[in-house]
N, C-alpha and C positions, 0 to 999 in steps of 0.2 A: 355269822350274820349280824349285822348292824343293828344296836336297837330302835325299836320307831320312837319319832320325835315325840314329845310328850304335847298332847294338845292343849291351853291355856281356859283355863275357867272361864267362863261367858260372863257368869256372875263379876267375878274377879276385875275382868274388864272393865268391862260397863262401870262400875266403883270407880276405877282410877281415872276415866274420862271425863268422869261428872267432876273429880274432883279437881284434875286442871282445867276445868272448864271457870269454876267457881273463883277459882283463884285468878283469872286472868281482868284486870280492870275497864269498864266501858270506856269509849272516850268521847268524849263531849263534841255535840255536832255543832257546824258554825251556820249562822243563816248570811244567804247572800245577801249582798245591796241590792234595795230595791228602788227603782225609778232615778236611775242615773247617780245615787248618794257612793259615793267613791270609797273605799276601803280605805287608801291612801288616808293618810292623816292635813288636816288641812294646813295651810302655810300659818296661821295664827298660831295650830298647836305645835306643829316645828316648832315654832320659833326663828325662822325662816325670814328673809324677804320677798314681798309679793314679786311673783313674775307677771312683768308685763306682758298682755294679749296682743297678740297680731291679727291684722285682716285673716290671713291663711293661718290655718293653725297645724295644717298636713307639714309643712316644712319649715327650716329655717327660714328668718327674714330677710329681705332681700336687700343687698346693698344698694346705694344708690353713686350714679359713676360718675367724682367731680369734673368729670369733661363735657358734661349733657349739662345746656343751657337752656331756656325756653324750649323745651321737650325736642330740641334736634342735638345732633353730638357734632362733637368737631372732626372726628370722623366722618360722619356724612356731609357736614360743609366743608371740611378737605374735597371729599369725592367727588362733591358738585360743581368746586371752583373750577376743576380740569376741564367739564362737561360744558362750563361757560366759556372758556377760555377754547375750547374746539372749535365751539361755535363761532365764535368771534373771527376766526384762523381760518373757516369755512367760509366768511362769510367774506372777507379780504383776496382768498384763492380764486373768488366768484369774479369778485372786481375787475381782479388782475386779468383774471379768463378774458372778462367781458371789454377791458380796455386793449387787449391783447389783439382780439380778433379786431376791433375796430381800427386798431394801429395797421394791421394786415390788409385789410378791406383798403384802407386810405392809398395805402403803397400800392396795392394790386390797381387801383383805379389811377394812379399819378402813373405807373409804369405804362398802364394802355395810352392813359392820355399822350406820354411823349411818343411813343410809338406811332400814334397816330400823327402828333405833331412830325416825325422824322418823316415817315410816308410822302405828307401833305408836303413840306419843307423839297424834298425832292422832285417830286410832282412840278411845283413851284420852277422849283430849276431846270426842270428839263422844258415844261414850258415857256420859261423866260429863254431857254435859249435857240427854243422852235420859234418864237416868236422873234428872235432880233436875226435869225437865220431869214427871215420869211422877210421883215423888214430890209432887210441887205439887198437883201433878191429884187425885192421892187422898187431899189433905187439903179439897180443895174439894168433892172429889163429894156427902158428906154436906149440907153446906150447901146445893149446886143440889139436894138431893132436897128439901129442906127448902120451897124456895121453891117446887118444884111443886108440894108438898101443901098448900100454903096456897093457892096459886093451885088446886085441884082442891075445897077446901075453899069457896073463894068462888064458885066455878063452881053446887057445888050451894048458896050459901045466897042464891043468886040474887042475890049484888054486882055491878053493874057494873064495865066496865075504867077507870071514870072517876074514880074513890076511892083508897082504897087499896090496892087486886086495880092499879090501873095501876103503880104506883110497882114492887109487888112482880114483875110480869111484866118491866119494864125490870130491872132489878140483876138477872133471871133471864136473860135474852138477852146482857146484858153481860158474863156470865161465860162463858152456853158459848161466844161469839165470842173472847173471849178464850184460850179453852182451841182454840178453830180454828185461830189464828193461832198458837199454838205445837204447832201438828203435831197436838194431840188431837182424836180425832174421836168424836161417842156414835152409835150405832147401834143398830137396831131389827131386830131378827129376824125380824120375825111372818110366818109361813108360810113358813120356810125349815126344811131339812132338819137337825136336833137334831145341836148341832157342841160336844162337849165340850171343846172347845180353847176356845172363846167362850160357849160356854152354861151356864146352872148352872141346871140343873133342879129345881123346887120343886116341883111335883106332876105327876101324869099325870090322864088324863081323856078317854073315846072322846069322838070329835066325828065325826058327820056327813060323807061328803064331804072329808075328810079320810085321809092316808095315816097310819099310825101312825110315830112316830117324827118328824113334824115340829111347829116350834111353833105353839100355835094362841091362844096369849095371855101377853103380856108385863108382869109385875109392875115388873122394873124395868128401864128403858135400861140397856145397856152402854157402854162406853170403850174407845176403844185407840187406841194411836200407830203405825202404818203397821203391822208386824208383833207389835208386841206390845201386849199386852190388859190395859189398865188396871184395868179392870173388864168381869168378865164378864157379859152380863143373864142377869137373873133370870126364867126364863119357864117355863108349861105346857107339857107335849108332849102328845101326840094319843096313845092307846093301840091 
């Protein structure tokens, strides 16, 4: 069996605790700075040179950028010049718009106008040429009344169409076909309703069986070319 440890003198202790206790040196306490006075040593006693103070004392100082003139930079008058230069380029694109359209507008209005002038121009001709048709016709009419009366003359002296009543009925058919084929046509009224537009009334006279106001005998054929009246017949109306 083991022997038990031997337990240490209390006395004994105590003795050697007091006595490294006595032995161990205080050390001297330091007082803080009070009201801002720096621990730091000042630049006088360095021996140092003063540092200069800045506005901001939190960071370094701030450069400044030789390309910044009168507090704007040449960066931002770069950036601006483009911004003018747009505008300029917008405002030129407006022009051209607005010269553009009115170049369009002109043409559109000169293309109606001749349009209308072609119309008008045609118009023109076709009525110059109803009109020199209409003028022909009434220098002939005289002449076909001419050829009827001789033919109405040989009728009653009992000539045949085999002599010269034939010759004069052909040059008489040959003209009013002639006057056919250029649009004029002669017409006969008899027992139509009395049309002062187309009628030229020569005498009145009751008739029988008849309405008054219509014709009841025709002295001479009329003429006219589609709406207008070369000649109007000559005829009785019915009283």
């Amino acid at each position: 069996m083991a022997n038990p440890r031997p337990t240490p003198d209390q006395d004994v202790v105590r003795d050697r605790m007091r006595a490294e206790r006595d032995t161990v040196p205080e050390e001297e306490e330091t007082e803080a700075p009070q009201d801002g006075a720096s621990a730091a040593p000042s630049d006088a006693e360095a021996g140092g040179e003063p540092v200069a103070e800045t506005a901001d004392s939190d960071g370094p100082p701030e450069e400044v950028d030789p390309t910044v003139e009168g507090g704007v930079s040449a960066g931002s008058v770069a950036t601006a010049s483009p911004s003018t230069d747009g505008g300029a380029a917008g405002g030129d694109t407006s022009d051209a718009e607005r010269k553009r359209d009115e170049y369009l507008a002109l043409a559109q209005r000169t293309q109606a106008d001749f349009d209308n002038y072609r119309k008008r121009a045609a118009r023109d001709v076709a009525g110059a040429g109803s009109r020199a048709k209409v003028g022909l016709a009434r220098d002939l009419l005289p002449a076909i009344d001419n050829l009827e009366r001789a033919l109405e003359a040989a009728a009653e002296a009992g000539e045949t169409e085999q002599g010269l009543a034939h010759g004069v009925r052909f040059v008489h058919d040959e003209l009013i076909a002639a006057l056919g084929r250029s649009g004029i046509e002669r017409f006969d009224p008899s027992g139509e309703p009395f049309d002062p537009n187309q009628h030229e009334a020569i005498a009145t006279r009751p008739e029988e069986g008849v309405e008054a106001g219509h014709v009841v005998d025709v002295a001479q054929k009329g003429y006219r070319s589609q709406d207008t009246v070369v000649r109007p017949a000559r005829v009785v109306v019915s009283a």
